[in-house]
C-alpha positions as CSV (number, residue, x, y, z in Angstrom):
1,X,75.2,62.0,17.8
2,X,78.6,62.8,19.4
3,X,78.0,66.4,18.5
4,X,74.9,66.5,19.9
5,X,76.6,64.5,23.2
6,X,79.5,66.8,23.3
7,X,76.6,70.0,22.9
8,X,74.9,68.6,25.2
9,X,77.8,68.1,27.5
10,X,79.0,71.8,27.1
11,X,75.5,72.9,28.3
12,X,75.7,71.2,31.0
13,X,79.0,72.2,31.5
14,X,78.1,75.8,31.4
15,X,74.8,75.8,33.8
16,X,76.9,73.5,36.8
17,X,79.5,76.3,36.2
18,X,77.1,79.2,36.7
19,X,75.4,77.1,39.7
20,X,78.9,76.0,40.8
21,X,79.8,79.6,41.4
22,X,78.8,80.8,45.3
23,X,79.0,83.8,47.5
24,X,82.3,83.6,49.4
25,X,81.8,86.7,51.1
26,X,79.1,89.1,53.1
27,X,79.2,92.2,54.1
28,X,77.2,94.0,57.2
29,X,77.9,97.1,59.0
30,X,77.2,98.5,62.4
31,X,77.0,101.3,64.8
32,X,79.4,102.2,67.9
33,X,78.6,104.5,71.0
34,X,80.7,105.1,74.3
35,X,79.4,106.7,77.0
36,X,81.2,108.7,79.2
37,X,80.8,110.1,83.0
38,X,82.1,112.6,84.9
39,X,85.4,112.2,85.8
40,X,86.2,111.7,90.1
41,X,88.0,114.1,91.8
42,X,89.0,115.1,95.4
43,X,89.7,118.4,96.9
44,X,90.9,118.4,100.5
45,X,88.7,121.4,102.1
46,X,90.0,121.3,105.7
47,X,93.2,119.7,107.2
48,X,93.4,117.5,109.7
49,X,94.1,118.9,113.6
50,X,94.1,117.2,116.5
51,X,94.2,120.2,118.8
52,X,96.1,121.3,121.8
53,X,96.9,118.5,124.3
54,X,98.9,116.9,127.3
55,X,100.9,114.9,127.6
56,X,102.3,112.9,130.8
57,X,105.4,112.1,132.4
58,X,103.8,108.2,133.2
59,X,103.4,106.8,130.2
60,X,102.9,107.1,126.1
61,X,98.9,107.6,125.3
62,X,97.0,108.3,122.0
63,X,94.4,111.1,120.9
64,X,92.2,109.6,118.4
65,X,90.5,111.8,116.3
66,X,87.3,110.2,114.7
67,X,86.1,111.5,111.4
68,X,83.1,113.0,113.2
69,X,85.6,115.2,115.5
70,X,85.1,113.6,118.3
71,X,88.6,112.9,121.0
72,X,89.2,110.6,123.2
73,X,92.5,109.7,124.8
74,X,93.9,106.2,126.3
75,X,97.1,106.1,128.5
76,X,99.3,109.2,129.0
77,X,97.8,112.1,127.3
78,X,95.1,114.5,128.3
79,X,92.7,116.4,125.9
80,X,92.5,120.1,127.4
81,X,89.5,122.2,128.0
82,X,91.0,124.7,126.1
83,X,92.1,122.5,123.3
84,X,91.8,124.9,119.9
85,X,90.7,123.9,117.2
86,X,90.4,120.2,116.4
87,X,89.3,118.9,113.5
88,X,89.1,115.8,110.7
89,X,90.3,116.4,107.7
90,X,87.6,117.4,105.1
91,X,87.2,116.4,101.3
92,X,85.3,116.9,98.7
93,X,84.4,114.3,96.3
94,X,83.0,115.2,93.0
95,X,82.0,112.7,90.0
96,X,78.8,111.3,88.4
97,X,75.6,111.0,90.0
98,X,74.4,108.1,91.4
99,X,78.3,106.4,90.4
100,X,80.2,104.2,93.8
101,X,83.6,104.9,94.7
102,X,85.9,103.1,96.6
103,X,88.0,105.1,99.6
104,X,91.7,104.3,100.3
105,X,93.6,105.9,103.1
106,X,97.2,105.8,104.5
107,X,98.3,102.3,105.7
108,X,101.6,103.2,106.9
109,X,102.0,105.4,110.3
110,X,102.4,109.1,108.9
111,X,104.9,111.4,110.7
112,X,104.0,115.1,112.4
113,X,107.2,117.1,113.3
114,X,108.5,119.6,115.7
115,X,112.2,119.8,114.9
116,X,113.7,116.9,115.6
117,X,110.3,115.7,117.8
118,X,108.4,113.3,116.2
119,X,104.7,111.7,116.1
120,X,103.0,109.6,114.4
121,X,99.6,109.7,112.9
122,X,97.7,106.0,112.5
123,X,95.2,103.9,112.1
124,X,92.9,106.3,109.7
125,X,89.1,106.3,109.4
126,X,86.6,107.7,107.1
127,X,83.3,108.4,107.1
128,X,81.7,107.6,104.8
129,X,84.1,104.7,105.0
130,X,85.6,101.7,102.3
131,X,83.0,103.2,99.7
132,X,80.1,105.4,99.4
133,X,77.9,106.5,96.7
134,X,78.0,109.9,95.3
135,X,74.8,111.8,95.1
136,X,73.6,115.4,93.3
137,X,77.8,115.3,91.9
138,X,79.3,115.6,95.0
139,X,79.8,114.1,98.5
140,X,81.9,115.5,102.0
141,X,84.4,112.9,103.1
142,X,85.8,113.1,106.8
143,X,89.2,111.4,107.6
144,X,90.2,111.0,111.1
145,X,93.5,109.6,112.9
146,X,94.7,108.2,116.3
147,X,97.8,110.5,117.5
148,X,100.8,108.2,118.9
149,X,102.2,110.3,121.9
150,X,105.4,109.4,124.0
151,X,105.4,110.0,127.9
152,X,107.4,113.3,128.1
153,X,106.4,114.5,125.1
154,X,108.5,117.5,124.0
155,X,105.9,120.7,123.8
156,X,105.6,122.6,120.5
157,X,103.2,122.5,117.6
158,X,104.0,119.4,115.1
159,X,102.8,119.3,111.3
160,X,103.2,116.8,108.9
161,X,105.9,117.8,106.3
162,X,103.5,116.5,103.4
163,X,100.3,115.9,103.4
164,X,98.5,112.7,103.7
165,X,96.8,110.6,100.7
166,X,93.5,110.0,100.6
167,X,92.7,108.3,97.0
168,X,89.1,107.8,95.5
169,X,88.2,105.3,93.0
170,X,85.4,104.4,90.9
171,X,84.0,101.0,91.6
């Protein structure tokens, strides 16, 4: 009878041991994808020029240039009938279809030079303006600037000694 117990007993020994033994593992396997777009870019196409002006002997005025091209003065300066050219600055932005971008323009005043004249270029607008959407790959952005100028400004032709940023950004 033990034999048969202890038999017995190894049996069921041996069939908990084969139940007794579970998966401890899996195993499963996937796919990956990325997509990409086109990267942004920005090409300046025109530079910025606020034209010929005048200034007066009364008091320090501004020439604002809107991104439009439009001028209008305030205080001592004049806007001549024969002014030149004047014009915003002009860039092209290039990315993917249908993709928003976010615009960033100078923050700080931005210096124009005439030896050791100086004015200062501020408060810059865009149009589009803060962020836009491009469309068919590309899209013309206009920057324009208000032009600080003293009374008595000294006559000559001032230019920036670097040029301006203008920074695009997708959203």
């Amino acid at each position: 009878m033990k034999k048969k117990l202890l038999s017995l007993m190894v049996a069921f020994l041996a069939i908990a041991a084969g139940n007794a033994v579970a998966q401890t593992s899996g195993n499963a396997s996937a796919n990956a994808a990325a997509g990409l777009i086109t990267p942004i870019a920005i090409t300046k196409t025109v530079d910025m020029n606020f034209g010929t002006l005048g200034p007066s002997g009364t008091g320090n005025g501004t020439l604002k240039l809107s991104p439009s091209g439009m001028r209008t003065t305030t205080g001592g300066v004049a806007v001549l009938a024969n002014h030149g050219i004047s014009t915003p600055a002009v860039f092209d932005v290039t990315g993917e279809d249908g993709y928003s971008f976010a615009i960033t323009l100078p923050t700080i005043p931005f210096v124009l030079i005439n030896g050791a004249q100086v004015m200062w270029a501020t408060n810059f607008t865009s149009f589009p303006s803060g962020s836009a959407v491009i469309t068919s790959g590309q899209i013309a952005l206009n920057v324009g600037a208000t032009l600080n100028v003293a009374m008595n400004q000294a006559p000559g032709t001032y230019t920036s000694l670097t040029p301006f940023p203008v920074t695009v950004n997708y959203n």
